[in-house]
N, C-alpha and C positions, 0 to 999 in steps of 0.2 A: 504494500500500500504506500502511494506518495504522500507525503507531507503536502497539505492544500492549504492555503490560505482562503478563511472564510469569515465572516461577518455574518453574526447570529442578532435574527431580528427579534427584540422581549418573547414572543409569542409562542417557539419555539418551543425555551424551556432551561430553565437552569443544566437540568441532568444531561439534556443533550450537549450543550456548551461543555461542561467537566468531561464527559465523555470522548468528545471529538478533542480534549486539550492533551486528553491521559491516552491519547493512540498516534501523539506528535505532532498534531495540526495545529497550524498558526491562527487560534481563534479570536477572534474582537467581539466580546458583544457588548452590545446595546445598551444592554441594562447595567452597564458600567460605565457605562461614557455617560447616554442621557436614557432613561428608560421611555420619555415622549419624544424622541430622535424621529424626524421624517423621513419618508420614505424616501423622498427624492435628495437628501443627506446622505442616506443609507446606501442610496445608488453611485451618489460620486464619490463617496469614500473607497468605498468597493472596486468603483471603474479606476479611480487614482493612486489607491493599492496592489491592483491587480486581485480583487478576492470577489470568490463566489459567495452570493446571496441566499442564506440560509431563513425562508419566512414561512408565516400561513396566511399571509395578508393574501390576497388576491388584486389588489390596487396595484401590486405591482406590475401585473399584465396590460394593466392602462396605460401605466408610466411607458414601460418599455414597447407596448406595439405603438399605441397611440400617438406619444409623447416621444418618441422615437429616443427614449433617457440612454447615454452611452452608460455601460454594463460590463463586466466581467461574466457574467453569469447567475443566473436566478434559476436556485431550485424551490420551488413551490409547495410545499408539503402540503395535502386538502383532507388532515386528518381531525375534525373537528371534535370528535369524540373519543381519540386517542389519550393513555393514560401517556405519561411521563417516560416511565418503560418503554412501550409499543413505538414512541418516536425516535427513541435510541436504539432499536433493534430494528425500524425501519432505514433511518440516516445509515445504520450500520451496513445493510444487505447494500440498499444502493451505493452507498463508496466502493464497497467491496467489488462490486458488479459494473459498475458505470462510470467513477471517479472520472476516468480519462475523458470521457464526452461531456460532461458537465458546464466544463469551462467554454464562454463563449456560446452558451445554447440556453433555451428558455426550454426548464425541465419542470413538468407537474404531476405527481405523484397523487394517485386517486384510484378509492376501490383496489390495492392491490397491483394497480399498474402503473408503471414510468412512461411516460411520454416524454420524450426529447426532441427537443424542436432548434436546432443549429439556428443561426441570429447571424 
């Protein structure tokens, strides 16, 4: 597994952020800088660092199709009923599986499935 650089949006989850720090990854979240940090903050830190977008907001697919926001990467997680666990054994499979396409692609994870959409 690479070392990624990512930026974890509040929503996520504390235990995913511990998680993704205790497997090597260069994590930033949110909820340590500013926990009401904008989305579109969230996006140029990311695009300015080079780090993928770790959220459950869905505004971000506005930002980036619509609003055409430069990006590094947005993985979308659409687990609204997920415990704390189930999000870190979810981020876990997709790094493991996908890490490499991540970057540079608008990726949303729902029911079970990853969709990666290259940007």
């Amino acid at each position: 597994m690479m070392n990624l650089k990512v930026i974890m949006d509040v929503g996520v989850g504390k235990l995913s952020e511990d998680w993704l720090s205790q497997q090597g990854h260069d994590v930033l979240a949110t909820r340590n800088i500013n926990p009401r940090m904008g989305d579109d903050e969230i996006l140029e830190i990311a695009a300015r660092e080079g780090r993928l977008v770790i959220t459950m907001d869905k505004d971000f697919g506005e930002l980036v199709y619509r609003h055409k926001a430069a990006n590094a990467g947005v993985l979308l997680l659409r687990l609204d009923d997920a415990t704390s666990l189930e999000k870190v054994q979810i981020i876990s499979q997709i790094f493991s599986e996908h890490e490499d396409k991540l970057f540079g692609s608008f990726s949303v994870y729902k029911n079970g499935r990853l969709r990666i959409h290259p940007q």
